[in-house]
C-alpha positions in Angstrom: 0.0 0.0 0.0 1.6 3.2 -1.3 2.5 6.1 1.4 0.2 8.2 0.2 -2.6 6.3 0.2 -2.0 5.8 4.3 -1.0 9.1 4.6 -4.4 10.7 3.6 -6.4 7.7 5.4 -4.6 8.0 8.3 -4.5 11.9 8.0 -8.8 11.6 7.5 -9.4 9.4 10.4 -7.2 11.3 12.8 -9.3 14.4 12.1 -12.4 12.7 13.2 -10.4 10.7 15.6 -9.0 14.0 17.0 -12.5 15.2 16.9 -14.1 13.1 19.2 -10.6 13.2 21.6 -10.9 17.1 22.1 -14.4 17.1 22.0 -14.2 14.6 24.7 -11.6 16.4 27.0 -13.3 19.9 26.8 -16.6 18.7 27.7 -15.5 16.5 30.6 -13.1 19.7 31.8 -16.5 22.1 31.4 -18.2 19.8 33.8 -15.9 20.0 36.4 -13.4 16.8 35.6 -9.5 17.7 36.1 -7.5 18.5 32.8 -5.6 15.2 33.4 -8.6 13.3 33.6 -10.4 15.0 30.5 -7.5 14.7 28.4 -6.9 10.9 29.3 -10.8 9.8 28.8 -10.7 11.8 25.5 -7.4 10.5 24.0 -9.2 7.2 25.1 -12.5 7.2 23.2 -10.3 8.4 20.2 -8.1 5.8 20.4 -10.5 3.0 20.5 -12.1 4.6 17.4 -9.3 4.8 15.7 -7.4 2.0 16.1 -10.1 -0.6 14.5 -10.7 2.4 11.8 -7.3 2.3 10.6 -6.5 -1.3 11.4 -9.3 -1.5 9.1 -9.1 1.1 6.5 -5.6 3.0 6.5 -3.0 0.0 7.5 -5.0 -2.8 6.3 -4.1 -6.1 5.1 -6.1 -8.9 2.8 -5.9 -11.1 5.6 -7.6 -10.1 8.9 -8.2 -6.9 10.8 -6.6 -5.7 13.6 -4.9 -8.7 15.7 -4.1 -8.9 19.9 -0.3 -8.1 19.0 -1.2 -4.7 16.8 -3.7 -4.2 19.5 -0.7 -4.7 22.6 1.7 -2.3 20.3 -1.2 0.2 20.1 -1.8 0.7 23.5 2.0 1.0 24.2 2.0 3.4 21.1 -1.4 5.2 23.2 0.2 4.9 26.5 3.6 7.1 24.9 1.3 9.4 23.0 -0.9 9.5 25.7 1.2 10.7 28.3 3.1 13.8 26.2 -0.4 15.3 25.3 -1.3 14.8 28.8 2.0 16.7 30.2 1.6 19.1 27.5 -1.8 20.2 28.1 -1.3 20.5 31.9 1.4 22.3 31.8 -0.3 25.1 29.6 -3.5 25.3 31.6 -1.2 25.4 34.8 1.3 28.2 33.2 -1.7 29.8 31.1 -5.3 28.6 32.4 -8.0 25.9 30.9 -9.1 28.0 27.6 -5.1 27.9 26.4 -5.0 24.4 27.5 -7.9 24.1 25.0 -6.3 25.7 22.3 -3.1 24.1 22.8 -4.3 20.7 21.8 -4.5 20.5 18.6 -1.1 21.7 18.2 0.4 19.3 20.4 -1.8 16.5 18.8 -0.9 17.3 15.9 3.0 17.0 16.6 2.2 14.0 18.2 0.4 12.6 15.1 3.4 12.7 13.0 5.5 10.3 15.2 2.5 8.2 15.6 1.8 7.9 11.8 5.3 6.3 11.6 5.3 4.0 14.5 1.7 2.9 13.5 2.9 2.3 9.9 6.1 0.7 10.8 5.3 -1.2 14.3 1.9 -1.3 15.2 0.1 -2.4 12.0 3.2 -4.4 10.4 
């Protein structure tokens, strides 16, 4: 499967992937739930919709869909990822407040996403 065609599947299901993550962290954060604990429940429900999307769709393979070892390598791959949105974002809304915090995630997602496209393409889904 050519680059290309991963990149721009990978690149379309992280939007709505990143969609439902954000979404997720800023309503939880509204309601009263800590920045940590926003961010890590949305980065969760993004996750779970996206691995099976593009274990499906953007990295598959003729002969089966996601398997337990991509699934183990995802969630180390989640964990990583995970944990340098998490430090990121509290470390603006400590520094700056919750509405910067807000802002600053897609920007840090976004780096993040990068690395994660290449350890997804070369590790997780291989």
């Amino acid at each position: 499967m050519s680059l290309l065609r991963q990149g721009r599947w990978f690149l379309v299901i992280g939007v709505v992937q990143w969609i439902v993550d954000w979404g997720a962290m800023v309503l939880l954060s509204h309601v009263g739930f800590g920045i940590v604990r926003a961010n890590l429940a949305g980065r969760l429900c993004g996750a779970l919709f996206g691995f099976w999307l593009n274990g499906r769709i953007t990295f598959a393979r003729e002969e089966a869909s996601p398997r337990w070892r991509q699934a183990l390598r995802y969630v180390a791959l989640w964990c990583v990822c995970a944990a340098l949105s998490t430090i990121g974002v509290a470390s603006v809304a400590a520094a700056f407040g919750l509405g910067w915090a807000w802002l600053a995630k897609p920007l840090m997602d976004g780096l993040i996403a990068t690395g994660s496209f290449l350890a997804s393409r070369h590790w997780v889904y291989r």
